[in-house]
C-alpha positions in Angstrom: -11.0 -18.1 -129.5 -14.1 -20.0 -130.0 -13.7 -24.0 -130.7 -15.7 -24.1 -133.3 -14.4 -23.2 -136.9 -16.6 -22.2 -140.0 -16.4 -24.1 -143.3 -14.7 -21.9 -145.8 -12.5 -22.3 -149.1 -9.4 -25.1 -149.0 -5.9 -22.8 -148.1 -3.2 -23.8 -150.3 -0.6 -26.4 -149.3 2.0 -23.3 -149.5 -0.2 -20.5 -147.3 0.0 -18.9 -150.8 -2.4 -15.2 -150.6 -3.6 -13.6 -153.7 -1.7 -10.2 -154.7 -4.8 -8.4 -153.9 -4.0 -9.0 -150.2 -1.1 -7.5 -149.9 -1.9 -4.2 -152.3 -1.2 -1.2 -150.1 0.3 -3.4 -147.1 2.3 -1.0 -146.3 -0.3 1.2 -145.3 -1.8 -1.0 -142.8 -0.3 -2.2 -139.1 0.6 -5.7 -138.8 0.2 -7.9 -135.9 0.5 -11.1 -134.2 -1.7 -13.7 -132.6 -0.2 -16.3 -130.7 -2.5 -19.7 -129.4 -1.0 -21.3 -126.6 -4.3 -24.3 -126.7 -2.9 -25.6 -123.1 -4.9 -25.2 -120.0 -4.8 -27.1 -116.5 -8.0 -27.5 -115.8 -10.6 -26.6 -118.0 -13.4 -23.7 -116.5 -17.2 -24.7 -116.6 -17.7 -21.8 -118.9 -15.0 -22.1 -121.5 -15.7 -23.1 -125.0 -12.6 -22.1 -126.5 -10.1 -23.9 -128.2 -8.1 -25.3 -125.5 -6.9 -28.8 -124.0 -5.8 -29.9 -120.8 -3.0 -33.2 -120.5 -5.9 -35.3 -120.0 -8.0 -34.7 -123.1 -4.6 -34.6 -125.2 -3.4 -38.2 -124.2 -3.2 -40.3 -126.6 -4.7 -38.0 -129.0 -1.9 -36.7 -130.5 1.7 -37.8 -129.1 4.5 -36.4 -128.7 3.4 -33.7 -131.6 1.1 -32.3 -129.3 2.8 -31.9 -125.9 3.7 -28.4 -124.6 7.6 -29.0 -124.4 8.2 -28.5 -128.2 5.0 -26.5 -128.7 7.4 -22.9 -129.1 9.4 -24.8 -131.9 6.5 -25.5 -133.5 4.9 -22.1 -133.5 8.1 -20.7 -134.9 7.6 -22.8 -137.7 4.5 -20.9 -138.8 6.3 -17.4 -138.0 9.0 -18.9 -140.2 5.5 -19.9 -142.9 4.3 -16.1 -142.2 7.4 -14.3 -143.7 7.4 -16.0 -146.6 3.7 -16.5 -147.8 4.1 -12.4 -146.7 7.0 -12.2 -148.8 9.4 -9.1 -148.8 6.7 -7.3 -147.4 8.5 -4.7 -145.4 6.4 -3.6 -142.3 7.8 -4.4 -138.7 5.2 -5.8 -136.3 3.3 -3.4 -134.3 1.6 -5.4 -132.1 2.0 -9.4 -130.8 -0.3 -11.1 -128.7 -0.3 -14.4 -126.8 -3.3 -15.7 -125.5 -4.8 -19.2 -124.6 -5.7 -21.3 -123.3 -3.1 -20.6 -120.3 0.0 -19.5 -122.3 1.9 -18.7 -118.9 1.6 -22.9 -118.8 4.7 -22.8 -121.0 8.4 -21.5 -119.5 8.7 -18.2 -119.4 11.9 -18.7 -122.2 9.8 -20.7 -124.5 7.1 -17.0 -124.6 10.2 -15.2 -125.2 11.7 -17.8 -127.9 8.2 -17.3 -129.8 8.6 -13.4 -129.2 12.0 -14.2 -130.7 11.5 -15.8 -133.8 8.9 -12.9 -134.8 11.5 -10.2 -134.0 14.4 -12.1 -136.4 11.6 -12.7 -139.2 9.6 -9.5 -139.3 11.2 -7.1 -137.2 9.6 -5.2 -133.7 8.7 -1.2 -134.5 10.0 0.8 -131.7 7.1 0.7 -130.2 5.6 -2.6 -130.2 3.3 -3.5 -128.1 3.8 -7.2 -126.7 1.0 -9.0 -124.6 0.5 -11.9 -122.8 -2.4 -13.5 -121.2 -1.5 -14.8 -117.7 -3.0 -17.2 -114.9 -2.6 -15.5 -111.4 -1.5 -19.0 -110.3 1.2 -19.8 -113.2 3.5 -16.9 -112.4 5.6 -15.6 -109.9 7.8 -12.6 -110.1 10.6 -14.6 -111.4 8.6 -15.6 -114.6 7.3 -11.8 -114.7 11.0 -10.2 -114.5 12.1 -12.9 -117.6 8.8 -12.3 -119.3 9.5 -8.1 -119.0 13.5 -8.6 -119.6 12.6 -10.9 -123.3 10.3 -8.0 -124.4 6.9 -8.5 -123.4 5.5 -4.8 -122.0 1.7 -5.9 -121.5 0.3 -8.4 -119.3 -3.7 -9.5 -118.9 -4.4 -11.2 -116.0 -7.4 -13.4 -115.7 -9.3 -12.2 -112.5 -13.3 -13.1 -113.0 -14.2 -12.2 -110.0 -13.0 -11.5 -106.0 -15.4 -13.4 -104.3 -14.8 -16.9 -103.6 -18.5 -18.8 -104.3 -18.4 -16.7 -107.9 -14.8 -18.2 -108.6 -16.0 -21.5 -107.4 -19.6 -21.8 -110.2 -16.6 -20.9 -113.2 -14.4 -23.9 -111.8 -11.7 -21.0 -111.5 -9.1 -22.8 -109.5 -6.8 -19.2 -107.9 -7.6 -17.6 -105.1 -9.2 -14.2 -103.8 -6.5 -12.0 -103.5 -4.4 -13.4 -106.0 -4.5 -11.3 -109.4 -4.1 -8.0 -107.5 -0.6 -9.7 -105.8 0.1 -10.3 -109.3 -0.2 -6.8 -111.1 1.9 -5.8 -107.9 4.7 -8.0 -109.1 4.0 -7.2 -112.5 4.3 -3.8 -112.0 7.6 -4.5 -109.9 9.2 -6.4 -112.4 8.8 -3.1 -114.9 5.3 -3.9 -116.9 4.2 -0.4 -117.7 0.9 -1.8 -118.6 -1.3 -4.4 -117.2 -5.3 -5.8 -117.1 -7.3 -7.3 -115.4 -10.1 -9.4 -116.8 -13.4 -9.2 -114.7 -16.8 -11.2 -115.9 -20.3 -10.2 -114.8 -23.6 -12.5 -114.5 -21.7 -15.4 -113.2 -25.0 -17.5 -111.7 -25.2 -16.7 -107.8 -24.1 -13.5 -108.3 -25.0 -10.5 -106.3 -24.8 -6.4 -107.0 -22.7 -6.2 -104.2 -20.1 -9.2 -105.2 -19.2 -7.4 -108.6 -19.3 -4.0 -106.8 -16.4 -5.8 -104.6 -14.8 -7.3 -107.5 -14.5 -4.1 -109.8 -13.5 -2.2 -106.3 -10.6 -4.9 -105.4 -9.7 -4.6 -109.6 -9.4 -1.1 -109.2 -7.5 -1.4 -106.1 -4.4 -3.3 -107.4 -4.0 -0.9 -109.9 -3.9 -1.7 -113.3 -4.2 0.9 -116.2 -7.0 -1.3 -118.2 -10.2 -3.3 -117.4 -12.0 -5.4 -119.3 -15.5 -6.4 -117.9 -17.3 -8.9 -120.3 -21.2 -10.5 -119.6 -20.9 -14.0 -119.0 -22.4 -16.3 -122.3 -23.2 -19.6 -121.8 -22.1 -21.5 -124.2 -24.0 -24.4 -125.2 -21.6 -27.8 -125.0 -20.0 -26.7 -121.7 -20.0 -27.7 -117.9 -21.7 -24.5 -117.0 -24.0 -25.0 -119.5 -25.1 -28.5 -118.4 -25.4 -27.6 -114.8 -27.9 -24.6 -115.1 -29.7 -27.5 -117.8 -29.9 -29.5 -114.8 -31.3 -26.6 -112.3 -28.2 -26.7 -110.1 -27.4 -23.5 -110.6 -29.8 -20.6 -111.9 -29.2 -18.5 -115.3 -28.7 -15.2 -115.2 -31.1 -12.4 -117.6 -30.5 -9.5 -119.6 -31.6 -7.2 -117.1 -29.0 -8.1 -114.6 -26.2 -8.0 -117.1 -27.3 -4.5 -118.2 -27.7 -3.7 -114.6 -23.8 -5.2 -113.8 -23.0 -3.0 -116.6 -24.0 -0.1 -115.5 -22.4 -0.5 -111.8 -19.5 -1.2 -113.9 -19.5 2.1 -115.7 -20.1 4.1 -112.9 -17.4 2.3 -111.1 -14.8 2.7 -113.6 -15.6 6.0 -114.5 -15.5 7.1 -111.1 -11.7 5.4 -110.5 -10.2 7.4 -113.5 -10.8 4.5 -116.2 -13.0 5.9 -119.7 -14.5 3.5 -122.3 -12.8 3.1 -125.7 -15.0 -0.2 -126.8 -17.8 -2.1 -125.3 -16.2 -3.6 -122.9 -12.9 -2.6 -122.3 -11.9 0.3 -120.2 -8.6 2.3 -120.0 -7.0 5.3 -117.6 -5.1 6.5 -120.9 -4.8 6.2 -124.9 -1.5 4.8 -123.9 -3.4 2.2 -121.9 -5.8 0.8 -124.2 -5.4 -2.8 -126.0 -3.8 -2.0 -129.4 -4.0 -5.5 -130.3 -7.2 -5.2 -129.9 -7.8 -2.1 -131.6 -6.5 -4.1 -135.0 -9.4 -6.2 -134.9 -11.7 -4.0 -134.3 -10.0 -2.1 -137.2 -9.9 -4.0 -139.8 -6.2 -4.1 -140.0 -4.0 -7.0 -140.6 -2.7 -9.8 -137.9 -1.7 -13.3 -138.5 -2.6 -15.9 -136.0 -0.3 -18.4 -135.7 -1.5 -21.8 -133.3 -4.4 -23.8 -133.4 -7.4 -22.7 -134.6 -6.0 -18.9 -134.7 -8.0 -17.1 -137.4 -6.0 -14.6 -139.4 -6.9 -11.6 -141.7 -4.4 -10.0 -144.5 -6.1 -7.8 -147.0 -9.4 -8.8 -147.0 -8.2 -12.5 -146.9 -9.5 -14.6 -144.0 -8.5 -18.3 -142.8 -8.3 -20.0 -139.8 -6.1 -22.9 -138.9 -6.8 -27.0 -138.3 -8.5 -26.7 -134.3 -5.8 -29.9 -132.7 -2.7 -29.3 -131.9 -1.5 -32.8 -132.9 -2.6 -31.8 -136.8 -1.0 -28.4 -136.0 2.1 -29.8 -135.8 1.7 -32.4 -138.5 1.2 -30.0 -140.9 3.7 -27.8 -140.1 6.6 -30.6 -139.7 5.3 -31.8 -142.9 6.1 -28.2 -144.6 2.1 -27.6 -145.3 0.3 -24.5 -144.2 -1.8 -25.8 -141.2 -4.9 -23.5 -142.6 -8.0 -25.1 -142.4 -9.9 -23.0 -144.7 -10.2 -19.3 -145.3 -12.4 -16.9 -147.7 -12.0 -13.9 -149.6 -14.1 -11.0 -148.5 -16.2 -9.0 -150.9 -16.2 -5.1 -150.4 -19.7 -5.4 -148.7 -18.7 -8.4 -146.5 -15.5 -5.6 -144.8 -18.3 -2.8 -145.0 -20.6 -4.5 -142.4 -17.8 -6.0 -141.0 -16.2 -2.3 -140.3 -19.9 -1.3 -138.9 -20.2 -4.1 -136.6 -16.8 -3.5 -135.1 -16.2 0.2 -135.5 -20.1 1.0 -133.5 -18.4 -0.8 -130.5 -15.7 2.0 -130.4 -15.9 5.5 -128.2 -15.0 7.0 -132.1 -17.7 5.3 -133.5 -19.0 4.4 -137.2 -18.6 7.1 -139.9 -21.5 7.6 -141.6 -20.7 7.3 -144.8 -20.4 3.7 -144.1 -24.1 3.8 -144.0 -26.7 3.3 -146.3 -30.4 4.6 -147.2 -31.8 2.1 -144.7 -29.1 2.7 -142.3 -29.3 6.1 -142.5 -32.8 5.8 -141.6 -32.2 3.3 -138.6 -29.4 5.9 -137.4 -32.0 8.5 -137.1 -34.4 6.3 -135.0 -31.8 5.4 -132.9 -30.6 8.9 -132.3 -34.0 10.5 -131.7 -34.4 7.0 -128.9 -31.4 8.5 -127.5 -29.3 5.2 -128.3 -26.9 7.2 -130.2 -25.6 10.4 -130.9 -23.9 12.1 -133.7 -20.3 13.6 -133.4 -18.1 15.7 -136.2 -15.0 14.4 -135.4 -14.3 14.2 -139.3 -16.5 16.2 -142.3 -18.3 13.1 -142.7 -19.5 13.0 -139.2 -20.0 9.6 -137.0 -22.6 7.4 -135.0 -21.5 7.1 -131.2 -22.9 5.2 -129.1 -24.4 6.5 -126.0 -24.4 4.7 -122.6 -28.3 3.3 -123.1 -27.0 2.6 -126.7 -24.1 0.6 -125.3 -26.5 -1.8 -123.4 -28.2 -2.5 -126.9 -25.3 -2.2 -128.7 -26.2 -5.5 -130.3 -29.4 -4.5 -131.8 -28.6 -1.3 -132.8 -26.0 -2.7 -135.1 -28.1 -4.9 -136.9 -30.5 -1.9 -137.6 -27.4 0.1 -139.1 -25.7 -3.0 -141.6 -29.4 -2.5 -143.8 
């Protein structure tokens, strides 16, 4: 969740949504987002939306400290079923990331898991995620984690060598994460992650080769391997400024991205998005897969952004004002904005290319079309019926452009 929030439209004191939001709900997969903001230590790369004891002191109280943080969040659960009304879907998917939300007792996860079941309702099969720390869990945590509902777990592994750990100010050890989807996996998590990152400055072939085989190795059913950005603002940032460390190009990360196909590939795991590989449907991120969707989720914590119907708005970024506004019984939005068709018809291009399915093509127009062609005959993608109106895939060249090729296809 990036720290920075856009500008937008004033969300009313109530939360209140237009009608045209929640026309056809019913038809569409609701989820949560959860934003535990607390971290130890904050990573030289981070430039999300996060505080550590330090930079809260003084800056908030007592309505900002982690022991009453789950109360709090329930309170805009407790917001989200009435603005939503008698709107009768359960909750398909609920995710809890940070931030370090494994910072917080295990019971306080499961009391915000709670308070979504006794407002909304779980489907049967709900899928229930939470980011983890290798270093903030044991298998005592896990088993209460597993035992309050949670099924999912994404553990936040970077890397397996040492010196790599050491530039992103990660503070576990080698070794670590794969104990961890061990203990996950003994205390009945059907499906767990593991969160690699390529490019780190310092870098070599051979440490992410040894990072995606020790990932591979502890056996998780999912992967997600993202290219390190340096984001302007943080540590990281400052230090390659100052030459102490070097930056990494393009042409490495496409070249760490293509070990990391071959890799995966080769271990059983296949690409459903970008970045994120799975050994199953069953394994992949369904979460995710509402974003990338278009469907409609409600994040609840500071700064979470949510989307219902075409409606967007993102909450105040500190948790102090979080939990003013919210003990105060106003919505704790921070501004929001009503989509226009074309706004969710480059939107559903920009996030739908990522996917193995693709981009229908009837998404596109003349121009488009016209870029689609190009980029077919360059071999960046390729065209598959899996409906009458056919779709734009991706190929694996494609995928290393994937950025480009998208901008050609919005015209």
């Amino acid at each position: 969740m990036p720290s920075a929030l856009p500008d937008g439209e004033p969300v009313p004191a109530d939360g209140a949504l237009p009608a045209s939001a929640l026309a056809g709900a019913a038809d569409r997969p609701l989820g949560f987002y959860l934003h535990v903001p607390y971290c130890a230590t904050r990573c030289g790369y981070c430039d999300f939306n996060t505080y550590t004891a330090t930079e809260l002191r003084g800056s908030g109280g007592v309505l900002a400290s982690r022991d009453n943080y789950a109360e709090t969040l329930a309170e805009e659960v407790r917001l989200a079923r009435k603005v939503l009304g008698d709107d009768p879907r359960p909750v398909r998917t609920v995710f809890v990331g940070g931030g370090t939300p494994t910072l917080l007792a295990a019971r306080d996860l499961v009391r915000m898991l709670g308070v979504i079941r006794e407002e909304f309702g779980l489907a049967e099969d709900a899928e229930v995620t939470t980011e983890a720390n290798p270093e903030s869990v044991d298998p005592a945590y896990l088993a209460a984690l597993r035992e309050g509902g949670f099924n999912r777990i994404s553990f936040g592994m970077q890397s397996a060598r040492q010196h790599v750990l050491k530039v992103l100010d990660r503070t576990h050890t080698p070794g670590r994460p794969e104990r961890c989807v061990a203990e996950a996996r003994a205390a009945g998590f059907e499906h767990v992650n593991l969160d690699l990152i390529y490019g780190t400055p310092g870098e070599s072939d051979d440490d992410w080769r040894a990072s995606l085989d020790a990932a591979i190795g502890a056996g998780p059913d999912h992967v997600s391997a993202y290219a390190l950005i340096v984001e302007e603002g943080t540590q990281l940032a400052r230090r390659i400024r100052r030459g102490e460390v070097p930056m990494t190009d393009d042409d490495v990360h496409a070249d760490r991205y293509l070990i990391a196909e071959e890799v995966l590939s080769g271990a059983g795991f296949e690409w459903y998005e970008v970045s994120n590989w799975a050994t199953s449907r069953a394994g992949r991120c369904l979460h995710n897969e509402l974003y990338w969707r278009g469907a409609d989720w409600w994040g609840a914590g500071p700064g979470a952004h949510s989307h219902v119907g075409g409606v967007r708005w993102w909450n105040v970024k500190h948790p102090g004002a979080y939990a003013a506004a919210l003990g105060e019984g106003r919505s704790p939005g921070a501004g929001g904005e009503v989509l226009t068709e074309e706004d969710r018809r480059v939107e559903r291009i920009l996030l739908e290319l990522r996917l193995r399915e693709g981009v229908p093509l009837s998404l596109l127009r003349d121009q488009g079309l016209a870029a689609a062609r190009r980029a077919l005959s360059e071999g960046l993608l390729q065209e598959r019926p899996y409906d009458e109106e056919g779709r734009a895939v991706l190929t694996l060249r494609g995928r290393l452009l994937a950025d480009a090729v998208v901008r050609d296809l919005v015209d």
